[in-house]
PLY file of the C-alpha trace (Angstrom):
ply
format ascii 1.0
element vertex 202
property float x
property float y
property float z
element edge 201
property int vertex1
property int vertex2
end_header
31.61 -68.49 -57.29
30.64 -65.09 -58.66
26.60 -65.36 -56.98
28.56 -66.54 -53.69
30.54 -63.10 -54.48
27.51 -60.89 -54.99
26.40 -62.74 -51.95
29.05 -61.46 -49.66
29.27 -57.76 -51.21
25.13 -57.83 -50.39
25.62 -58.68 -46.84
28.61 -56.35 -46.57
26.53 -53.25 -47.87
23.41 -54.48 -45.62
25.56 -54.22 -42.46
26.81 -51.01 -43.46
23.59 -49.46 -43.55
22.81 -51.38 -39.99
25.64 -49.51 -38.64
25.08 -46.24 -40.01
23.16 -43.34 -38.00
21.86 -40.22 -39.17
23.11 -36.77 -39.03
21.54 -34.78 -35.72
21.09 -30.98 -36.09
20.75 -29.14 -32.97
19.37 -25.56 -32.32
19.41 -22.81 -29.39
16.64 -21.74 -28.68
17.25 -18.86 -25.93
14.37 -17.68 -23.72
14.04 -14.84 -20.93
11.83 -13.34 -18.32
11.71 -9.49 -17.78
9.62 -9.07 -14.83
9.37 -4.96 -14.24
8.29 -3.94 -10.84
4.64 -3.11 -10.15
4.29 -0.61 -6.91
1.12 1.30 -7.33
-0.84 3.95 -5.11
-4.11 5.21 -5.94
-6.48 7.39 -4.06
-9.46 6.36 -4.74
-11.56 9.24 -2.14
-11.48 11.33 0.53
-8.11 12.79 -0.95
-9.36 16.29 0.49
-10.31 16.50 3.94
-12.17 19.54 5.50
-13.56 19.67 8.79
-15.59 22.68 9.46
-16.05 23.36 13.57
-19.55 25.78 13.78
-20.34 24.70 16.78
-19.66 25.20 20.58
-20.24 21.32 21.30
-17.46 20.18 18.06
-15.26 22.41 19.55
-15.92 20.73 23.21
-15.96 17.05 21.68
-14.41 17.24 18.08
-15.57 15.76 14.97
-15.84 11.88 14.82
-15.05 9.97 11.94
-18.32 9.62 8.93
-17.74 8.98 5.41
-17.30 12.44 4.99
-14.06 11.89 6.79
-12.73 8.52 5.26
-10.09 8.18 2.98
-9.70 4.84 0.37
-6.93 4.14 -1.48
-5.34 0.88 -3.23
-2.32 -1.05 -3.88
-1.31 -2.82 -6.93
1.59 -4.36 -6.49
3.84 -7.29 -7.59
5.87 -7.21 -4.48
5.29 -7.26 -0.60
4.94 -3.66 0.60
4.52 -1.40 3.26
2.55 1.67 3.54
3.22 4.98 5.31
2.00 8.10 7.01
3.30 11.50 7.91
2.01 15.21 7.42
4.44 17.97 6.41
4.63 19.64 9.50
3.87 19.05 13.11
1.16 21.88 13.15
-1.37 22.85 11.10
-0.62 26.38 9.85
-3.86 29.33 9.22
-4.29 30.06 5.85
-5.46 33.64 6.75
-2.63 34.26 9.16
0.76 32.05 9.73
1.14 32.99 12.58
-2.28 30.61 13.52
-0.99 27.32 14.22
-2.81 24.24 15.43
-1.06 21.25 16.64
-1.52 18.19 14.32
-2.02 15.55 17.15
-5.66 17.08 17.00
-6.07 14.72 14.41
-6.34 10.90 14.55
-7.19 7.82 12.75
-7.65 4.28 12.20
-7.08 2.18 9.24
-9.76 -1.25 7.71
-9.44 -2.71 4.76
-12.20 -3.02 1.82
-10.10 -5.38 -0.31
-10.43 -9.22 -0.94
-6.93 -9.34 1.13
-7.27 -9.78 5.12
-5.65 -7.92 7.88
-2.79 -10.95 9.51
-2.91 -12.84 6.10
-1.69 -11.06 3.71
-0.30 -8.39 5.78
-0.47 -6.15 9.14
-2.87 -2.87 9.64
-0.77 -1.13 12.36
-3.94 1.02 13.27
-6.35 -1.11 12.94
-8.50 -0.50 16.58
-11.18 2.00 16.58
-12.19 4.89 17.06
-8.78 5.89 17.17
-5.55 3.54 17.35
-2.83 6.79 15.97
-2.55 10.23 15.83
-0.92 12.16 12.76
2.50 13.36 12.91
5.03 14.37 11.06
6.90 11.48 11.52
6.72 8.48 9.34
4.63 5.54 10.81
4.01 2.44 9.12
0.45 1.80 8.77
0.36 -1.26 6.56
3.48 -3.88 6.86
4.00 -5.86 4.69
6.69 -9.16 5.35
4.28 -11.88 5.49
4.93 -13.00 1.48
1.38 -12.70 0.85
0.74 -9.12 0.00
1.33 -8.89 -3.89
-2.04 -8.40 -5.54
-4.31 -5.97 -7.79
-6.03 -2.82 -6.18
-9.30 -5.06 -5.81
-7.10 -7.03 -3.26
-5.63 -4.39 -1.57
-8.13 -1.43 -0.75
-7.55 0.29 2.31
-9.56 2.86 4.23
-8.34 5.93 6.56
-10.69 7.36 9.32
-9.86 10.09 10.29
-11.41 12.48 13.58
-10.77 15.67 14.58
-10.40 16.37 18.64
-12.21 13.52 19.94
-12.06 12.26 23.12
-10.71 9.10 21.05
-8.34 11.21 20.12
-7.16 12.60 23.63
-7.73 8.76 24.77
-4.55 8.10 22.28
-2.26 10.44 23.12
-3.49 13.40 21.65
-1.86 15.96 23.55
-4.13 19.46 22.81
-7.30 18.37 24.90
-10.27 19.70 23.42
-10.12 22.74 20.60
-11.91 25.17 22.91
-9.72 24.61 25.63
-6.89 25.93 22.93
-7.93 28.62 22.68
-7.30 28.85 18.61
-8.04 31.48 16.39
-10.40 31.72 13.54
-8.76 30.79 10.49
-8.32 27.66 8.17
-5.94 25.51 8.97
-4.04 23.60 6.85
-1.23 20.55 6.53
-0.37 17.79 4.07
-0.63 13.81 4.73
1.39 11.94 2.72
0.33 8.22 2.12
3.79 6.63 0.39
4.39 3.12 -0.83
7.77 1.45 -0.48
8.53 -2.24 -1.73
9.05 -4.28 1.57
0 1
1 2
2 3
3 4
4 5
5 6
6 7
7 8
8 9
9 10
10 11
11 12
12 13
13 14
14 15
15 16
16 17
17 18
18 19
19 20
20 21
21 22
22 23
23 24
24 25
25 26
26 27
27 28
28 29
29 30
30 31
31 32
32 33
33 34
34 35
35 36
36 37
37 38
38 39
39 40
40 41
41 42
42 43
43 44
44 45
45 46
46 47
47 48
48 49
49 50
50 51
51 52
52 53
53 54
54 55
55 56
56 57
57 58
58 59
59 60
60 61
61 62
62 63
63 64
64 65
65 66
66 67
67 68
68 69
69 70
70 71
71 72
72 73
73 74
74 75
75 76
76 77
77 78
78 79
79 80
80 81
81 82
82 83
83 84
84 85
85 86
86 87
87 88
88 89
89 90
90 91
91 92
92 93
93 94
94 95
95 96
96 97
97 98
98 99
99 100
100 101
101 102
102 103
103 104
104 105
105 106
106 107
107 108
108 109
109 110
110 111
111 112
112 113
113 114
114 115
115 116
116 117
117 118
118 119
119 120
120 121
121 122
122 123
123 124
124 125
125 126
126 127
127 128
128 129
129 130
130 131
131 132
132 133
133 134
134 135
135 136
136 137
137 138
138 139
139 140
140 141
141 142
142 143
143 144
144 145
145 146
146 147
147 148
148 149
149 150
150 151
151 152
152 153
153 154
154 155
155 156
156 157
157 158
158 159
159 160
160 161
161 162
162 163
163 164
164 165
165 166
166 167
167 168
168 169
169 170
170 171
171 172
172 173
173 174
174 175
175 176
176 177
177 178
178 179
179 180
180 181
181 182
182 183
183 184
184 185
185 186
186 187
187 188
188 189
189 190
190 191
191 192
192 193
193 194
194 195
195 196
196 197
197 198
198 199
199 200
200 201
């Protein structure tokens, strides 16, 4: 009778530790992403033009575009973005005398890019036909629009080039409303405005 006892109390405690389930700790672990904006402009040359006119025929036909008369710059950017142009002042004024003012549509450009990024792909070069597709103003114009999702990138992705011409008949052929710089009869001077290049997030 007592091993038939110790027989049942054995059993008992067996099932007891069959049913019995161990004590779960849980912890919290929290985890965030900071992403900061990245919206980046560098010019990388040409961030001082200076076309000199010496010569009867540049004053009949202007001064096309050279390296001498390019402007690069890059993006970096974590975003889509667009890029604009506008110069400070819809003339350029003499530096010798105020009162000398040349109309800024004498100047025009057209933008290509250098980058590993493509023109339609990642985004759209609004003047991107040469000689000339624009002339400066100083209104804004969009020259690089973003929108297509696939512009974020590193400056080595997204290097763009300005080329710019003075009085051309590329020029005149866009609009250019001044006609050739002899026929304006300007005066010696230097002349002188500011083009801004500005990045926005698109």
């Amino acid at each position: 009778m007592k091993k038939l006892g110790l027989s049942f109390i054995a059993i008992f405690l067996g099932m007891g530790l069959a049913f019995s389930q161990p004590v779960s700790n849980m912890g919290i672990i929290p985890i965030g992403v900071t992403l900061n904006s990245i919206l980046r402009l560098n010019i990388v040359s040409g961030g001082n033009i200076e076309f000199v006119v010496n010569t009867i025929d540049q004053y009949n036909i202007g001064i096309a575009n050279s390296a001498l008369y390019t402007t690069t710059f890059t993006v970096a950017s974590s975003v889509d973005f667009d890029v604009a142009l506008y110069s400070d002042n819809a003339n350029l004024v003499g530096t010798n005398d105020a009162a000398n003012i040349m109309p800024v549509d004498n100047i025009g450009y057209w933008i290509t890019e250098s980058g590993t990024y493509a023109n339609l792909t990642n985004w759209t070069l609004i003047s991107s036909a040469a000689p000339v597709a624009d002339l400066l103003t100083n209104g804004t114009v969009t020259i690089v629009a973003g929108g297509l999702g696939l512009g974020a990138g590193s400056s080595t992705q997204n290097e763009f080039n300005i080329h710019w011409e003075l009085a051309t008949a590329a020029v005149t052929a866009a609009g250019g409303t001044s006609g050739t710089l002899l026929s304006q009869d300007l005066q010696s001077d230097r002349y002188v405005v500011n083009a801004f290049v500005v990045l926005s997030a698109n």
